[in-house]
N, C-alpha and C positions, 0 to 999 in steps of 0.2 A: 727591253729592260729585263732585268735578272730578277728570277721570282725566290722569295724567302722559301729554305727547305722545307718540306712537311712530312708529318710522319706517318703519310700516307703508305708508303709504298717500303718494301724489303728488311728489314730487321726490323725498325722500330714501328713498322704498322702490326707487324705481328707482334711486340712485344704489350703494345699500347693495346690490342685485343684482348692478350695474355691477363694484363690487369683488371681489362674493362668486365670480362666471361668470370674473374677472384671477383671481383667485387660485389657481379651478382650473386655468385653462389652463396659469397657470407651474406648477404643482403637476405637472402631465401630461408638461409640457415640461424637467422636470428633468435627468429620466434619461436620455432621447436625447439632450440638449445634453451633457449629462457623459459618455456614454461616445462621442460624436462627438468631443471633447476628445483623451478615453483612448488611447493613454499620451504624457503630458506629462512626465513624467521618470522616471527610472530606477525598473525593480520589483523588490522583493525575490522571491528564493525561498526559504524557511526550511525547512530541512533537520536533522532531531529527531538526527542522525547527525554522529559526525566523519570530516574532513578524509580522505579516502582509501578507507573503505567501498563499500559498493557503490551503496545509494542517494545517496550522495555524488556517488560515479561519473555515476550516472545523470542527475545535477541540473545536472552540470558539461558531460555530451552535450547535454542540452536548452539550457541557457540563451544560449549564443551564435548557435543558432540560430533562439532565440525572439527573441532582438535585432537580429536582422538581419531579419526578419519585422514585429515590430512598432514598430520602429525608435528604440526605445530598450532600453538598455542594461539586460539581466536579471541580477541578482546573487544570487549562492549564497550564502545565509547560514545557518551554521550554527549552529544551540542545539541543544547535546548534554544528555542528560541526560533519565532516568525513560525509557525506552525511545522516544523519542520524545514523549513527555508535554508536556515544558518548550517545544517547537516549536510543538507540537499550541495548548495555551493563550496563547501570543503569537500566531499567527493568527489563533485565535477571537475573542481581544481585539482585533484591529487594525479599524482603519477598515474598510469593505465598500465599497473605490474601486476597487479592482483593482489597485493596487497592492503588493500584500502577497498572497502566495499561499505554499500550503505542498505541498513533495514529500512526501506523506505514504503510508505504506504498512501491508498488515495487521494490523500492531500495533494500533494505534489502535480496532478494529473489536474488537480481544480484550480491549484495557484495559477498558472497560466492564464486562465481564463478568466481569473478577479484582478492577477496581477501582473500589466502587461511589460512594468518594469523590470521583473523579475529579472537575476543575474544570469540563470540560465535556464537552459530550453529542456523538460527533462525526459520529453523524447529522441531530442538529441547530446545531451549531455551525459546520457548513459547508455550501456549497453546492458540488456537484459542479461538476468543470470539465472534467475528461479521464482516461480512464484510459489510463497508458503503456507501463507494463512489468509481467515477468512475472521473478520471480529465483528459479527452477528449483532444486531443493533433489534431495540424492542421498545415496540409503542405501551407507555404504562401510562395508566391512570387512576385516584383515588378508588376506593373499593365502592363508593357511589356513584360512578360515574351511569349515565343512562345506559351506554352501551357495554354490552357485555361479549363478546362476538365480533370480526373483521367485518362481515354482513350487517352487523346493526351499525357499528360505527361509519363506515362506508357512507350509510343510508343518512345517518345522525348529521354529518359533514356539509349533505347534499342538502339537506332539508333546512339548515339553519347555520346558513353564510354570517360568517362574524363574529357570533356568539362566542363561539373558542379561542381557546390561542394554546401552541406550544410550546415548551421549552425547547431547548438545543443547547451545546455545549458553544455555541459560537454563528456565526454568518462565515457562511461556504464550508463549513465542516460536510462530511456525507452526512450527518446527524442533520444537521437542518436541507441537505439537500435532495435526500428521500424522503423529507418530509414535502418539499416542492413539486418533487415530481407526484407524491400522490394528488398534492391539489391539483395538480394540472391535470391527470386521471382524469378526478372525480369533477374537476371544474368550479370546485368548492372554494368559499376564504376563509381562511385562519390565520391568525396572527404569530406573527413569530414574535419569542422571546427568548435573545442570546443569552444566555447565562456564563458561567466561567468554567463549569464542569457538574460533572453529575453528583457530586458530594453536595452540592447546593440545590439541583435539579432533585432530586428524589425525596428530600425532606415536604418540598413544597407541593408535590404532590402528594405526599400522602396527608398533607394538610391541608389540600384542596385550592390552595395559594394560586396555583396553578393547574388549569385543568388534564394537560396534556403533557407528556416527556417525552422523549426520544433520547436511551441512555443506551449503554453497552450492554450485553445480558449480564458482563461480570459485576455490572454495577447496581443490577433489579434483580434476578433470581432469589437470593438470599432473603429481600426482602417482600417478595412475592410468595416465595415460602413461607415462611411466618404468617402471611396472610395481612400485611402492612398497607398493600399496595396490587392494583391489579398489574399484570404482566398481558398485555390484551391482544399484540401482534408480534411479531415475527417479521422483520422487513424483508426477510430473504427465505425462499424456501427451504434451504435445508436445515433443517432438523438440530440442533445442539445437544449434543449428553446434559443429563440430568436437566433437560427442560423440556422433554418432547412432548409435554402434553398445554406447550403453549402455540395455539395454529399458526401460520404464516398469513400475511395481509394478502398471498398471494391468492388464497382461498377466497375472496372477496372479488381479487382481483388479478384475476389470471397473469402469468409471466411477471407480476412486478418482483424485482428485487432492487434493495439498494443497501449496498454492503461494503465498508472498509476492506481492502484487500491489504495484504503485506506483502511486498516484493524486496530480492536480494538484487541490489544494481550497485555495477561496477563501472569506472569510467569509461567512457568511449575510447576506444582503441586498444582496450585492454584483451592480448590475444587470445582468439579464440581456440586454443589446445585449456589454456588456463581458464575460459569459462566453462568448455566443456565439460573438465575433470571436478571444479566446484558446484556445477550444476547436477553433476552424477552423485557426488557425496552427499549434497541437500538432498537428495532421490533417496537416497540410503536411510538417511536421518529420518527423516518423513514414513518412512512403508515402517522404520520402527513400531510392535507389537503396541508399547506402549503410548506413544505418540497424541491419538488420542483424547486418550483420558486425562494425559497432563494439561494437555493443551486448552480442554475444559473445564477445568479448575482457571482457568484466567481468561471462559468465554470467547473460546478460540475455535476453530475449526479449522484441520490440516486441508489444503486447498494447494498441491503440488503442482507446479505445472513448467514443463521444460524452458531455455533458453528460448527456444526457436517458437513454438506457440505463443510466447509470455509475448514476443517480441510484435506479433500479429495481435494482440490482446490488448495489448495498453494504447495504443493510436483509440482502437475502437471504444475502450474506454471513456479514453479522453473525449472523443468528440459526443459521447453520450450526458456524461457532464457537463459538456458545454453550452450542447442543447438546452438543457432544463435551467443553465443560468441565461441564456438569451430567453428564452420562451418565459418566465418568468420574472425576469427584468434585474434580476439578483444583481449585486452589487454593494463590494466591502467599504464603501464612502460614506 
């Protein structure tokens, strides 16, 4: 039986190679022609938060510096809503050009683990690009409160299960979930009380409504200052301008921190020449002189940290979150 030709053999197997050797080399030649390109017009940054907040704050310090860097023009956009969720899912949907990036922060890392519907996954829905900030959270209470000191209140917690209760801006924010891991610490109970935010939380303590807060520093200093209100911990060791003379809970209690982080994430697949070069100019922006001091006026603390660490950093994150919501029984129902 006679077999159909193939273009195995003599001119058209060499020409069929000829295409297959073009094909890969554009194939090869994609990425660095596209991110050599990058950035061709204006990038968004999507921001899970509104107009005025802090990582709002935070988006609106980076972006004009990132446009004068990459020489086009960075825009703050914000999708509110689901804690950051509705932000989170338009970036993992977006193209992976470099164009579309998201200020994203610890929330996202906790959604997973309260919400297992969630659309998507966002250690793998994104790929690291920078990690930039740090928004320092502070245990405050009325200026009567018994404890005055991380070591007496520690001691206060342990001695007299129940008595108290906290506020929080929410269930599974880090606000209420460094406040779980300290009970699990100390092995104390206190009562959580979600509120809607700290413009509601800091009134009621300094009115005694409420014994206990967990607000943002940018939300207590001011009125710590005045003398309103105690500013009593620090949930993360380092140090914030213009509040160093408020200790950290870690003085009480060695190693603990528990801190919102702010991260710049781009969609997965989005190539690595174009996070590199994004990940270099955040570097730039950040070692700025002034950086800082700005960044402290909205109780921030710059917290730089490459693609490729960030990338080793956020799993481990997450599963340390996850922990203290199993170990605690946490749960947004």
């Amino acid at each position: 039986m006679n077999q159909p030709p193939t273009p195995s053999t003599g001119p058209q197997r060499r020409a069929l190679m000829t295409g297959l050797l073009a094909a890969l080399a554009t194939a090869g030649l994609a990425g660095p022609a596209q991110a050599q390109a990058w950035p061709a017009r204006p990038i968004r940054l999507v921001v899970g938060y509104s107009a005025g907040g802090g990582v709002d704050a935070m988006a609106r310090l980076l972006a004009p510096r990132l446009s004068e860097l990459l020489g086009q023009q960075v825009v703050v956009e914000n999708r509110t809503g689901a804690a950051g969720l509705i932000a989170g899912d338009t970036v993992a949907r977006a193209a992976p050009d470099g164009y579309t990036l998201m200020l994203g922060d610890s929330s996202l890392l906790i959604a997973q683990h309260l919400q297992p519907r969630m659309s998507f996954d966002p250690l793998k829905a994104f790929t690291p690009v920078a990690s930039v900030f740090t928004l320092p959270l502070i245990i405050v209470t009325s200026n009567d409160f018994p404890a005055k000191t991380p070591a007496e209140f520690v001691k206060l917690l342990k001695e007299q299960p129940g008595r108290y209760s906290f506020a929080t801006s929410g269930v599974g924010t880090v606000h209420h979930l460094g406040f779980e891991m300290l009970k699990g610490q100390t092995r104390s109970f206190v009562v959580h009380i979600p509120y809607r935010g700290a413009a509601q939380i800091v009134p009621d303590v300094m009115s005694g409504q409420v014994p206990i807060g967990v607000v943002s520093a940018a939300s207590a200093i001011a009125q710590a200052r005045a003398g309103k209100l105690r500013a009593l911990a620090l949930m993360n060791p380092v140090k914030l301008a213009g509040a160093e003379d408020v200790p950290a809970l870690s003085d009480a209690l060695p190693g603990f921190s528990a801190v919102p982080r702010l991260y710049v994430l781009a969609p997965t697949g989005t190539p690595a020449p174009i996070v590199e070069r994004l990940s270099d100019a955040i570097r730039q922006v950040m070692a700025a002189p002034d950086i800082a001091q700005v960044a402290a006026q909205q109780g921030a603390v710059p917290a730089y940290l490459a693609a490729g660490p960030m990338a080793a950093e956020l799993p481990r994150e997450s599963a340390a979150w996850g922990k203290v919501i199993r170990e605690q029984k946490i749960s947004n129902q």
